[in-house]
C-alpha positions in Angstrom: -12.3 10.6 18.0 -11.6 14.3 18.2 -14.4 16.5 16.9 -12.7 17.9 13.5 -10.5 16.2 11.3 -8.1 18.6 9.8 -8.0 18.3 5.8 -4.2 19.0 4.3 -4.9 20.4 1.3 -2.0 21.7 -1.0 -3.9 24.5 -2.8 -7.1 25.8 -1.3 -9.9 25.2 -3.8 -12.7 28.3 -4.4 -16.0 27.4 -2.4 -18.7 26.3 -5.6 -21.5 28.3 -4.7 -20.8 32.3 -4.1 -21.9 32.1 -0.3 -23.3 29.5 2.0 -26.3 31.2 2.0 -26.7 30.3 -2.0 -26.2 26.6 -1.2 -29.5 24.9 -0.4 -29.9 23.4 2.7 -32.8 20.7 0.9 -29.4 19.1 -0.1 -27.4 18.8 2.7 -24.8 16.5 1.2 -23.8 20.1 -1.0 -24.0 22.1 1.9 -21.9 20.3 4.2 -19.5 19.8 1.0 -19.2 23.6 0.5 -18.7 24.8 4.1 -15.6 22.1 4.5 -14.5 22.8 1.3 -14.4 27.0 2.5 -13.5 25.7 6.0 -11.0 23.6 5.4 -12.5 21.3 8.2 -14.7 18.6 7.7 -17.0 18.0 11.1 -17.6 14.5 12.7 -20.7 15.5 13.5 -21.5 16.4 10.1 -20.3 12.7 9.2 -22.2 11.3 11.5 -25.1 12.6 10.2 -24.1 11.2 6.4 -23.9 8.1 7.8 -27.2 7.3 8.5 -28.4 8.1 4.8 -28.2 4.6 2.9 -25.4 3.5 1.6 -23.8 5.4 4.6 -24.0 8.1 2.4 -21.8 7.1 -0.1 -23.8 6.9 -2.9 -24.9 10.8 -2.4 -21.4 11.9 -2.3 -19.7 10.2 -4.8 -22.2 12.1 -7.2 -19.4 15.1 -6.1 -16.3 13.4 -6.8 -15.4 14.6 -10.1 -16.9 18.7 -9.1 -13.4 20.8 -9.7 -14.0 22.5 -6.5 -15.3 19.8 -4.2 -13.6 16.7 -5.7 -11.1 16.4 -3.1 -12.8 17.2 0.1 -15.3 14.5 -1.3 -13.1 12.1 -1.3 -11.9 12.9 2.1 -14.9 12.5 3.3 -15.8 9.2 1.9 -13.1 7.8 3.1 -13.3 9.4 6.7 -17.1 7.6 6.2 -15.9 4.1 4.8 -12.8 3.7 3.8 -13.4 -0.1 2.4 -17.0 0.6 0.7 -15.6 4.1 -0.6 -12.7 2.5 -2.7 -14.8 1.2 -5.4 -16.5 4.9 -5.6 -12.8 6.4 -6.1 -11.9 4.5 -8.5 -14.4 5.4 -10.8 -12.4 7.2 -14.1 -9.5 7.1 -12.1 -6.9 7.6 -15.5 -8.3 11.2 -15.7 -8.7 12.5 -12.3 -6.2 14.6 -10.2 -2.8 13.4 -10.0 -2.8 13.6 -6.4 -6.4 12.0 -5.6 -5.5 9.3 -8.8 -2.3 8.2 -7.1 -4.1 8.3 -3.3 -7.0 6.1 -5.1 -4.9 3.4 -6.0 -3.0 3.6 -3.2 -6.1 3.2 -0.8 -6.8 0.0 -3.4 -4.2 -1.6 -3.1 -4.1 -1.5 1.0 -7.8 -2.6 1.4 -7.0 -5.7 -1.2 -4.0 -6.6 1.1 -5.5 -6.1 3.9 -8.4 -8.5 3.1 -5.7 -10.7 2.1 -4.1 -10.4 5.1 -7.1 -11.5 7.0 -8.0 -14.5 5.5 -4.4 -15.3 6.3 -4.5 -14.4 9.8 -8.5 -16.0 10.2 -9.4 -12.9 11.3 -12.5 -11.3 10.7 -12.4 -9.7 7.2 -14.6 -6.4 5.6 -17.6 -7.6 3.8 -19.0 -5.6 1.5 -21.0 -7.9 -0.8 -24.0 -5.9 -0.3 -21.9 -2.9 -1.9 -20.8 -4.7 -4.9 -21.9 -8.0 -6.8 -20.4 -11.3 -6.2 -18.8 -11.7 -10.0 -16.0 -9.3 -8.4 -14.6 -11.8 -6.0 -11.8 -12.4 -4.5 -12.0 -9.0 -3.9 -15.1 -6.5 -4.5 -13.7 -4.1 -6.9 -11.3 -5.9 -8.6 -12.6 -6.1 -11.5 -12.8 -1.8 -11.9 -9.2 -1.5 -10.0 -7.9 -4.0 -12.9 -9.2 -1.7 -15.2 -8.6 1.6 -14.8 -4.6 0.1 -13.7 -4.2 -1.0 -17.3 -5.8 2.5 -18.5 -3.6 4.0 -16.6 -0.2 1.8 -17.4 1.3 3.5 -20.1 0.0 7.2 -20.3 2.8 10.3 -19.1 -0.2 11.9 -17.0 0.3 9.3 -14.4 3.8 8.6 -14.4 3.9 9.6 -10.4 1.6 7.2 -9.7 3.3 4.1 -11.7 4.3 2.2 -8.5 0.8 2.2 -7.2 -0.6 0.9 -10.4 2.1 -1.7 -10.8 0.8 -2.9 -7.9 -3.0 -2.3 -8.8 -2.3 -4.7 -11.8 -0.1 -7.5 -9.6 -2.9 -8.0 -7.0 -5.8 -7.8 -9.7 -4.9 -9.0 -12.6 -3.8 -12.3 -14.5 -1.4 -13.9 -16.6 -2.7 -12.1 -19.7 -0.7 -8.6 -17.5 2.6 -10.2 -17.7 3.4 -9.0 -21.2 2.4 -5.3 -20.1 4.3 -5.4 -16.7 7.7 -6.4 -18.7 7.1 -3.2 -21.1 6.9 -1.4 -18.4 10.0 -2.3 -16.9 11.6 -1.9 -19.9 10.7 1.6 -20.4 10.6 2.2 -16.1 14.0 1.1 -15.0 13.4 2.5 -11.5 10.0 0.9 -10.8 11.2 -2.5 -13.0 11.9 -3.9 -9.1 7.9 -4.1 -9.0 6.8 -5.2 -12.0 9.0 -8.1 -11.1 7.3 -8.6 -8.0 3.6 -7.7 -9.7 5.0 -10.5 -12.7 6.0 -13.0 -10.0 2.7 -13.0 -8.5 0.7 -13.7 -11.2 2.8 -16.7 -12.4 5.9 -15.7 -14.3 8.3 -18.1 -13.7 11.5 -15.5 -15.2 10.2 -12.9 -12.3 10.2 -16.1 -9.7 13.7 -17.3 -10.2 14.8 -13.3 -10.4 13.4 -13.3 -6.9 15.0 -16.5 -5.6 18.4 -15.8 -7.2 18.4 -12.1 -5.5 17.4 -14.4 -1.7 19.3 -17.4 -2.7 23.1 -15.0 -2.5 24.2 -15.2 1.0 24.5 -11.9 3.3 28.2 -11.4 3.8 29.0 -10.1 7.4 31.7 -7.2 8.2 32.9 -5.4 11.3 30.6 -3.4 12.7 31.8 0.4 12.5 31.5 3.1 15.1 28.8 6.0 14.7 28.2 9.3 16.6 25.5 9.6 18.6 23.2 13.6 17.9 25.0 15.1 20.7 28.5 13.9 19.1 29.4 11.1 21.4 30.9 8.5 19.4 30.1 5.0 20.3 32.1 2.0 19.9 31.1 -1.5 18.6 31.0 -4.8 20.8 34.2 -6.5 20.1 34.0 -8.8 17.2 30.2 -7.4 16.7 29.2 -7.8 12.7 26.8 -6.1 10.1 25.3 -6.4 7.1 26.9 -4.2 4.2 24.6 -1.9 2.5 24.4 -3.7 -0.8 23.3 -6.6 0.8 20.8 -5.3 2.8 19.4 -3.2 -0.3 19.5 -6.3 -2.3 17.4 -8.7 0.7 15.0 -5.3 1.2 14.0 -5.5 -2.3 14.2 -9.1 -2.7 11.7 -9.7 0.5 9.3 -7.3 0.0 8.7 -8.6 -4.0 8.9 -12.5 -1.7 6.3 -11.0 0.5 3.9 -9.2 -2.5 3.9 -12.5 -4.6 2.6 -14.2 -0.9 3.7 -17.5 -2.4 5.2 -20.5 0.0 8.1 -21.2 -2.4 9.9 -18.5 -1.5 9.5 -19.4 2.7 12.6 -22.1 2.5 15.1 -19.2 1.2 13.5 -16.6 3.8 14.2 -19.0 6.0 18.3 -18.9 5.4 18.3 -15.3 6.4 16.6 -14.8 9.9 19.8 -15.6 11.7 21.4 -13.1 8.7 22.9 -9.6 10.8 21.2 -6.1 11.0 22.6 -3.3 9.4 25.6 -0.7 10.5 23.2 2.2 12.7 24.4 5.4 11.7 23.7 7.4 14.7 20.2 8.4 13.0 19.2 5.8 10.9 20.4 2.4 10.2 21.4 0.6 7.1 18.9 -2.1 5.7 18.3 -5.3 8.4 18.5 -8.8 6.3 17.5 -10.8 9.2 14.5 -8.6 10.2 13.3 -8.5 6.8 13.5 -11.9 6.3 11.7 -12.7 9.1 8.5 -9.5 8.4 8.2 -11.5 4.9 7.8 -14.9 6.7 4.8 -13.3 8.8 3.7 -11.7 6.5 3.1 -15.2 4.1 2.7 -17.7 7.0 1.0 -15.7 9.3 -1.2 -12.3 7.5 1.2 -10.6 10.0 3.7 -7.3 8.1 5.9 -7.3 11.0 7.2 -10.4 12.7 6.7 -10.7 16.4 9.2 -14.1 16.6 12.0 -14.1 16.5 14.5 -15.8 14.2 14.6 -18.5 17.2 10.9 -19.1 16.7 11.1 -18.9 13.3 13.7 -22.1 13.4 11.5 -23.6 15.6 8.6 -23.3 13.2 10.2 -24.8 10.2 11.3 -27.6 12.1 7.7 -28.2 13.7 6.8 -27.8 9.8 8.3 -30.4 8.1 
C-alpha cells in the first residue's frame, strides 16, 4: 500500500480551525481531519493509527460527517478504514447530505449488499459485521437504514442525480410494499424506468418479470460483420461469412441481462441460456457494439455462480445445463 492516498476533491474545502496550531492535539481524530482536509492527503500512517481506537475508529469519526468543512474527507477516510463497517455510518441522513457524498453513499450500499450476496453464492467467505450492527437487520446489516433513507430520498428534485443508485437501494432492500413506489417512479423517470423494472422484478412483481423475459425471450438476429479502421487508419476486413449482433439487439439483451442478473432469480437462467452461442457485437476500431453472448453468459455467473464475469465459456455453459437437468 503506498504511503498517501490522494483525495480527488472537486472544490477544495476551507480548513475548520484557523491554523493547525488551534486544533488540539487531545483530539487527534480533529487534528488529523484538519491537516488532510488543508493537505489534501490523508496519511496511512495516520489511518493506521485510527484503527486501533475501538470500533476501528469509526465511531470517532463519524461524529465529523455532517462538519461543512470536513464532511467529505471524513467519509474518505472511513471508508479507506472500513469500507463494509463504514456504510451504515454514511448513510446516516443521507436525503440531506451532499449530492456528491449522497449519491457515493448509496452507491458504496448497494456494492457491499451485492457483494455479500455474491458471497454466499460463491460459498466464499463473507464480511461479518454483526458486532457492528444488531441482528434484526439481517440479511444484510444495514438494511433496514439503506431502505429508509432510499424511500426518503425517492421522490425529492435534490437527489435526482442519484435516482439510479436509490432505485437500486430500494430493489435490494426493500419489499413488495416498494413496488407501487418503483412504478411512479418510472412513470415520472422514463430514463431510469429500465431499473425500476429490474428493482420491481426482484421483489416479486410478476408485470416487471414477464417485461424481462419477453425483452430475453426475442431472438438476436445476426448480420454481416462490417469493416472498421484500426487508430492508425488501417482498415481491416471481416472473416468471410463472419456475423454480428446489430446494435439494437445488443442494447436490448444488455439491458435485459443485467435487470436478469439484479433480480438473481433462476427463472430467468433457461432464456440466458438461448443466448451464449448468440454473436458479439460489430468492433468499431475503438470500441465495440454490445456482446449478447457475453452478456448472456456474465448474467449466468453471476446467478449460478456469485461470479459478474463468466470465466466459461458458452461451451461450458451447454455443458452445465445439460449436467443440470
Amino acid at each position: 500500500m503506498s504511503r498517501i492516498v490522494t483525495l480527488a476533491l472537486a472544490i477544495f474545502a476551507t480548513v475548520s480551525c484557523v491554523g493547525l496550531a488551534a486544533c488540539s492535539r487531545g483530539d487527534d481524530v480533529a487534528y488529523y481531519l484538519n491537516r488532510w482536509n488543508e493537505t489534501h492527503l490523508i496519511e496511512v500512517g495516520d489511518l493506521s493509527r485510527i484503527r486501533e481506537r475501538p470500533g476501528h475508529g469509526l465511531p470517532e469519526l463519524a461524529k465529523y460527517l455532517n462538519d461543512k468543512d470536513l464532511g467529505y474527507v471524513t467519509e474518505s477516510a472511513m471508508t479507506e478504514i472500513d469500507a463494509f463497517g463504514a456504510v451504515p455510518y454514511l448513510i446516516q441522513n443521507l436525503p440531506n447530505r451532499d449530492i456528491n457524498v449522497q449519491r457515493d453513499g448509496f452507491r458504496n450500499a448497494n456494492r457491499m449488499i451485492r457483494e455479500y450476496e455474491l458471497s454466499v453464492i460463491a460459498k466464499e467467505k463473507k464480511p461479518d459485521p454483526t458486532a457492528r450492527w444488531s441482528r434484526n437487520t439481517r440479511p444484510f446489516p444495514y438494511r433496514r437504514q439503506l431502505h429508509d433513507a432510499a424511500i426518503r430520498a425517492a421522490l425529492s428534485d435534490e437527489t435526482r442525480d442519484s435516482e439510479a443508485e436509490i432505485i437500486q437501494s430500494i430493489g435490494l432492500t426493500g419489499s413488495r410494499r416498494d413496488i407501487g413506489l418503483l412504478k411512479k417512479i418510472a412513470a415520472i423517470h422514463a430514463d431510469t424506468a429500465w431499473l425500476c423494472t429490474a428493482a420491481a422484478a426482484r421483489l416479486g412483481d410478476l408485470d416487471a418479470i414477464r417485461s424481462i423475459e419477453g425483452a430475453i425471450l426475442e431472438p438476436v438476429a445476426a448480420k454481416p460483420e462490417e469493416p472498421y479502421y484500426r487508430d492508425s487508419g488501417g482498415k481491416v476486413q471481416p472473416a468471410p461469412g463472419a456475423v454480428v449482433a446489430s446494435l439494437a439487439d445488443g442494447t436490448r439483451i444488455r439491458i435485459a441481462t443485467f435487470q436478469a442478473a439484479f433480480t438473481m432469480n433462476r427463472r430467468f437462467v433457461p432464456l440466458l441460456l438461448s443466448h451464449v452461442d448468440d454473436p458479439a457485437g460489430q468492433f468499431h476500431g475503438d470500441y465495440g457494439d454490445p456482446s449478447p453472448g457475453a452478456l448472456a453468459r456474465d448474467a449466468l455467473s453471476t446467478v449460478i455462480l456469485g461470479r459478474e464475469y463468466s470465466a466459461w465459456p458458452a461451451e461450458d455453459w451447454k455443458a452445465w445445463a445439460t449436467r443440470s437437468r
